[in-house]
N, CA, C and O of each residue as an XYZ file, in Angstrom:
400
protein
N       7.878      3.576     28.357
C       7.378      2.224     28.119
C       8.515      1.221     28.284
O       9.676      1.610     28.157
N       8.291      0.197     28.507
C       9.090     -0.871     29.116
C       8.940     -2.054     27.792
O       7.885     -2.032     27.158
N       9.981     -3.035     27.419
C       9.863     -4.269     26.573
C       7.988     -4.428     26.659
O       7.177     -3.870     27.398
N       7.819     -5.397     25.597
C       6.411     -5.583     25.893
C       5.164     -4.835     26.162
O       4.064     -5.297     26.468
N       5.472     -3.756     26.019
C       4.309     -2.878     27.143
C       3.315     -2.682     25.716
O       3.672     -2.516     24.549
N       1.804     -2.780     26.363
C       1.038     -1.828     25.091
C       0.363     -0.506     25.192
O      -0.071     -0.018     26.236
N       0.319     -0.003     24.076
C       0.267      1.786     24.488
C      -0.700      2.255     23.115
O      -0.932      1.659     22.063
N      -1.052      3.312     23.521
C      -1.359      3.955     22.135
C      -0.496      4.995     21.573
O      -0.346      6.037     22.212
N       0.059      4.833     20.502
C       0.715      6.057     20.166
C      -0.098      6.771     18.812
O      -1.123      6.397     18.242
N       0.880      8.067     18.518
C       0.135      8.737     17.287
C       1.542      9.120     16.483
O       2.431      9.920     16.776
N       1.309      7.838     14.864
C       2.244      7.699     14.189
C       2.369      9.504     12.727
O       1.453      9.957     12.042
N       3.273      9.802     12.782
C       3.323     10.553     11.319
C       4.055      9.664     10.190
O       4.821      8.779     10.575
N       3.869      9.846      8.956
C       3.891      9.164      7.989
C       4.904     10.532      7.119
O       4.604     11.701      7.362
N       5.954     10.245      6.234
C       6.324     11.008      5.340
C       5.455     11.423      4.260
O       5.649     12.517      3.729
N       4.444     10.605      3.849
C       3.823     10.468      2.978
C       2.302      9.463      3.055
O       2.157      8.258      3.258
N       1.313     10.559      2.796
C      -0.076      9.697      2.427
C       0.159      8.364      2.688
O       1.059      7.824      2.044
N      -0.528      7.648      3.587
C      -0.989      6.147      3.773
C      -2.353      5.587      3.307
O      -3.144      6.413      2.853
N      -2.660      4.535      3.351
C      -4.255      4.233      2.601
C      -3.936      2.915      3.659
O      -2.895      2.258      3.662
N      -5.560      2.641      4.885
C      -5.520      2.421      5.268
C      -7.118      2.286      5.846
O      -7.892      3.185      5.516
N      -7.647      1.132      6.738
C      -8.478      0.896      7.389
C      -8.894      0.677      8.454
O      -8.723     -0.496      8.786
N      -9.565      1.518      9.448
C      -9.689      1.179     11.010
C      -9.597     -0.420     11.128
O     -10.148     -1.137     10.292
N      -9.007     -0.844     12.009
C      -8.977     -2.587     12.217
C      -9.675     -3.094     12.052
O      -9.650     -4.026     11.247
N     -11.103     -2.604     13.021
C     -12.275     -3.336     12.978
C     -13.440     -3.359     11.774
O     -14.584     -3.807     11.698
N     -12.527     -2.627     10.863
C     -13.640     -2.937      9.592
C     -12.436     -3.991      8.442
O     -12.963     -4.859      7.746
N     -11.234     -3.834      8.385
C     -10.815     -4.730      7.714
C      -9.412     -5.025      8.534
O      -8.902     -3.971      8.913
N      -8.833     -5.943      8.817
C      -7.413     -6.754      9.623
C      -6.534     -6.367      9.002
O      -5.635     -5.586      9.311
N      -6.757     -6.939      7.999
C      -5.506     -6.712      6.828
C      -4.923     -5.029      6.599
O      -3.753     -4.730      6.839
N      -5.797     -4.173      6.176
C      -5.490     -3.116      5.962
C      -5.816     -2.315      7.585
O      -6.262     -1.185      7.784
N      -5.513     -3.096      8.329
C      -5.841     -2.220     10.001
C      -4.888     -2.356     10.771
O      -5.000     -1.916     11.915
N      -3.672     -3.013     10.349
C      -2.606     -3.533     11.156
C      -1.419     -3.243     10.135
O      -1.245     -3.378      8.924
N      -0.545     -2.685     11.444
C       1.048     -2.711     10.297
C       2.124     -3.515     11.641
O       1.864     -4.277     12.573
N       3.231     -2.951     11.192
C       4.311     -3.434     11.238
C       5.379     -2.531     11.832
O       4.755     -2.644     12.887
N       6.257     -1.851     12.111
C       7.484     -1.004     12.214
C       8.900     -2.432     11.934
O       8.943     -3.394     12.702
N       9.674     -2.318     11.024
C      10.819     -2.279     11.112
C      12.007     -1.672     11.496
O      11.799     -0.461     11.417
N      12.979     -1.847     11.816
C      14.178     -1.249     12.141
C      14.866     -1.135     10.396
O      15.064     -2.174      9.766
N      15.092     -0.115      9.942
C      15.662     -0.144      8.529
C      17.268     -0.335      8.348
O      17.848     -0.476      7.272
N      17.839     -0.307      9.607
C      19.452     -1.092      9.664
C      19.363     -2.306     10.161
O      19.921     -3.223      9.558
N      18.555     -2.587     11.507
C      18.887     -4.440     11.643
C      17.862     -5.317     11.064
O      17.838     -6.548     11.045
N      16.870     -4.318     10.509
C      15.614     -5.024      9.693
C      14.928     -6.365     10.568
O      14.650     -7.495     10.165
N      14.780     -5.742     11.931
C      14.545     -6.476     13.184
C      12.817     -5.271     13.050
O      12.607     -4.096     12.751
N      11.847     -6.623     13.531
C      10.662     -6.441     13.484
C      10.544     -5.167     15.428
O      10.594     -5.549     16.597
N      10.440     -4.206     15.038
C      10.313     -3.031     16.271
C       9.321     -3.002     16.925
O       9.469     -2.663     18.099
N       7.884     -3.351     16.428
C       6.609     -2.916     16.802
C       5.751     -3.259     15.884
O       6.186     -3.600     14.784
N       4.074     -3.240     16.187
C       3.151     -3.668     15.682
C       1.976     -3.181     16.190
O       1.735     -2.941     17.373
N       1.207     -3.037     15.180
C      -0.143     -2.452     16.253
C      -1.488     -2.379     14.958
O      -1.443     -2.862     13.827
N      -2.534     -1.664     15.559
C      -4.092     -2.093     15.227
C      -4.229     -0.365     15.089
O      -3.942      0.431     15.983
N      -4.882      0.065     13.367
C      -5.492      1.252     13.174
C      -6.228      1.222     14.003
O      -6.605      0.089     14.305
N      -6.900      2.566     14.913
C      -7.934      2.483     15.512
C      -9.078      3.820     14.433
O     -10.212      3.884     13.959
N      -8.177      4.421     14.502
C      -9.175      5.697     13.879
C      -7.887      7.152     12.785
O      -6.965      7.759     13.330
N      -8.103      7.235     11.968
C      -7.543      8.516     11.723
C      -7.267      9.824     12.240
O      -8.280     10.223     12.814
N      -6.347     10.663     12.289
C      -6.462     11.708     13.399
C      -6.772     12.547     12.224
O      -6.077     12.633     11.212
N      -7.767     13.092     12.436
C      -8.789     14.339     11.744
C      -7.803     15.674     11.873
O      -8.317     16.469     11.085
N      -7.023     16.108     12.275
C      -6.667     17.519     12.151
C      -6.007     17.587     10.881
O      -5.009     16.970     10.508
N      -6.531     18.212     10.426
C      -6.183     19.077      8.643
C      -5.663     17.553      7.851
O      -4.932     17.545      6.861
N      -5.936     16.933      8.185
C      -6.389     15.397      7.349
C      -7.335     15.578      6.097
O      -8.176     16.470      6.199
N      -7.304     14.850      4.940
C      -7.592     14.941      4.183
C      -8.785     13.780      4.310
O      -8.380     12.618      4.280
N      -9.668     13.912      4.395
C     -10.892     12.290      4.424
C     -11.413     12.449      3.311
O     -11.307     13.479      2.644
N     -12.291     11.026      2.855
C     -12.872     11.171      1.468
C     -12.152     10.327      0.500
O     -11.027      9.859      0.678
N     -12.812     10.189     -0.422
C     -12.419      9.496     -1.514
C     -11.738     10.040     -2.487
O     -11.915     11.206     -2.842
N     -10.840      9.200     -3.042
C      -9.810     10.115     -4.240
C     -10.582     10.106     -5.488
O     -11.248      9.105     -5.757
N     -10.562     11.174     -6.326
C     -11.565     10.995     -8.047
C     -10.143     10.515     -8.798
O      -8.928     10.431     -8.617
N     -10.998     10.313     -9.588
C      -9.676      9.369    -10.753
C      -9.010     10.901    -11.489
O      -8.029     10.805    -12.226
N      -9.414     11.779    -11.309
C      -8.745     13.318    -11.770
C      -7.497     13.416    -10.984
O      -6.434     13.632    -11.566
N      -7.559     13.260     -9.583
C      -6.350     13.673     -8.329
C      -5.947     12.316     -8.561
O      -4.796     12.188     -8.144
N      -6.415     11.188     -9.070
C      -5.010      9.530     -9.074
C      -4.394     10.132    -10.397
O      -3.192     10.393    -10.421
N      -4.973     10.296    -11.194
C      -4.113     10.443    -12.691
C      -3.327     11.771    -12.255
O      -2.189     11.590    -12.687
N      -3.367     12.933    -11.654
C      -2.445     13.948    -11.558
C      -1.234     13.475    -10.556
O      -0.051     13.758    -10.747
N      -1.814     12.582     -9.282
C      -0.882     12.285     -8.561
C       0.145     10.947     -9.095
O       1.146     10.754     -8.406
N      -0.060     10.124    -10.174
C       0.782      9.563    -11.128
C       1.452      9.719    -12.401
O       2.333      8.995    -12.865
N       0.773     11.058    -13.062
C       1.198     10.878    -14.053
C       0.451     10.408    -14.888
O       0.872     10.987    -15.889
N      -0.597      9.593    -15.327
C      -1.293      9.005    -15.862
C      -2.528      8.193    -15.949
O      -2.612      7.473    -14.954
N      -3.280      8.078    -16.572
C      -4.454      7.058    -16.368
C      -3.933      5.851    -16.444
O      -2.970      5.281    -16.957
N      -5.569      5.451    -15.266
C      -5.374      3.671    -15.604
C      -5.814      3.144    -16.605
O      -6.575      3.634    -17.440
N      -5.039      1.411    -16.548
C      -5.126      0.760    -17.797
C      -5.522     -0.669    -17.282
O      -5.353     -1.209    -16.188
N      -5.984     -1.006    -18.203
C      -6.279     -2.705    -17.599
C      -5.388     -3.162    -19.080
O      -5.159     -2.363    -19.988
N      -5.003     -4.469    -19.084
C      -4.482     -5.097    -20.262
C      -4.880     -6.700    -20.110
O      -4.422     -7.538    -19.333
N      -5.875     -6.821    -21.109
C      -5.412     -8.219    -20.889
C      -4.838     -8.969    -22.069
O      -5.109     -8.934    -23.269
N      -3.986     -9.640    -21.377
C      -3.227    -10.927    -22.286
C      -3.103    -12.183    -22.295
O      -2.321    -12.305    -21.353
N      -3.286    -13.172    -22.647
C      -3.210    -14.184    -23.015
C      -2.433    -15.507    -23.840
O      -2.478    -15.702    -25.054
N      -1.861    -16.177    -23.022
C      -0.839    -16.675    -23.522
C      -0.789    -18.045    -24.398
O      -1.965    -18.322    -24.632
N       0.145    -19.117    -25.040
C      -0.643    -20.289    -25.552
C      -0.104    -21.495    -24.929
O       1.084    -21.743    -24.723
N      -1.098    -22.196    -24.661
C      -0.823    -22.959    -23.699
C      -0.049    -23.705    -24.138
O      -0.276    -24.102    -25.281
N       1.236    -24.233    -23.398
C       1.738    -25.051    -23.599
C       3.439    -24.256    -24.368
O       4.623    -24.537    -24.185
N       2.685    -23.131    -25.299
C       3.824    -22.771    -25.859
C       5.354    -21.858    -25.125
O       6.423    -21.346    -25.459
N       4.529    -22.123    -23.993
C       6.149    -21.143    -23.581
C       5.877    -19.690    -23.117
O       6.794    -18.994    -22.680
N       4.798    -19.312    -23.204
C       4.484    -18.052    -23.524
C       3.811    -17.347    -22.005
O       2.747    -17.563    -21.424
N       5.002    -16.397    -21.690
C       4.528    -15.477    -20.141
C       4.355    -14.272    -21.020
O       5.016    -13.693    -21.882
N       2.748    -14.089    -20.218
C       2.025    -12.581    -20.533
C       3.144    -11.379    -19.956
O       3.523    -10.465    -20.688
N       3.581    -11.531    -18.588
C       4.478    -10.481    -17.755
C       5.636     -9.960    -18.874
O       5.960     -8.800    -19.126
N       6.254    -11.483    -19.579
C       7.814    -11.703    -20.352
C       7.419    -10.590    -21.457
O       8.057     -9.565    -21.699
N       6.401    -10.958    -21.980
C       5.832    -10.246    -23.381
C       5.542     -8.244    -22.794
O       6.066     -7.331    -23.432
N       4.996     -8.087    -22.028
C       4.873     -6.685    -21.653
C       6.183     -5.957    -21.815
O       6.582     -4.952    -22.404
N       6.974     -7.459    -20.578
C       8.534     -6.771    -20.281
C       9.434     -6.270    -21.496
O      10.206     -5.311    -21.506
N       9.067     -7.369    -22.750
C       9.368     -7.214    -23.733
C       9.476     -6.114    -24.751
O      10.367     -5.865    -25.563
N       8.085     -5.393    -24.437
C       7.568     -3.942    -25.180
C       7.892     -2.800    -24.505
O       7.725     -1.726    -25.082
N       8.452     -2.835    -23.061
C       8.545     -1.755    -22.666
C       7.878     -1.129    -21.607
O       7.699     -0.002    -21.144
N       7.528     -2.498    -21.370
C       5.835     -2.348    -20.030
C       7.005     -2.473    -19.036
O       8.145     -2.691    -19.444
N       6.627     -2.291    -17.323
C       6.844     -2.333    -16.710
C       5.751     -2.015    -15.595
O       5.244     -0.904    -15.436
N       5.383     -3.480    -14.634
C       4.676     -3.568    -13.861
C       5.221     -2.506    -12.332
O       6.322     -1.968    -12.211
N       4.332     -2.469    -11.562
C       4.687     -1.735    -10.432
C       3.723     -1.999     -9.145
O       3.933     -1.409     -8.085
């Protein structure tokens, strides 16, 4: 391939991706390649389809998210007073929370 040229290639991943054919969502159908030393934009391109060989398809149960983290999910909500100064994030950070 030459500067510019467009192609199809077939990417491997170190690790599980979560992702959407293009044409059902943009956002999650398109990436990026960086260069991780000149952090110069390399390439770009459009999911078209998953490659099915010994691929895992299907939906994850909240049994295989909690084993593959460590833990269940949590929702929290907090609420702060207006005016007083008061960040919900500051207060988590405070207890020991840590967002991710």
């Amino acid at each position: 391939m030459r500067l510019n040229e467009i192609g199809i290639i077939s990417v491997e991943a170190q690790r599980p991706l979560f992702f959407d054919p293009y044409l059902k969502n943009r956002a999650t159908g398109s990436f990026i390649l960086i260069d991780a030393i000149t952090n110069e934009t390399v390439g770009a391109g459009m999911i078209l389809q998953p490659q099915q060989t010994g691929a895992r398809s299907g939906k994850v149960s909240s049994a295989e998210r909690e084993a593959a983290r460590g833990h269940a999910g949590l929702a929290i909500a907090c609420r702060g007073v207006s005016g007083a100064g008061l960040d919900a994030g500051a207060a988590l950070f405070d207890h020991g929370t840590r967002s991710t």
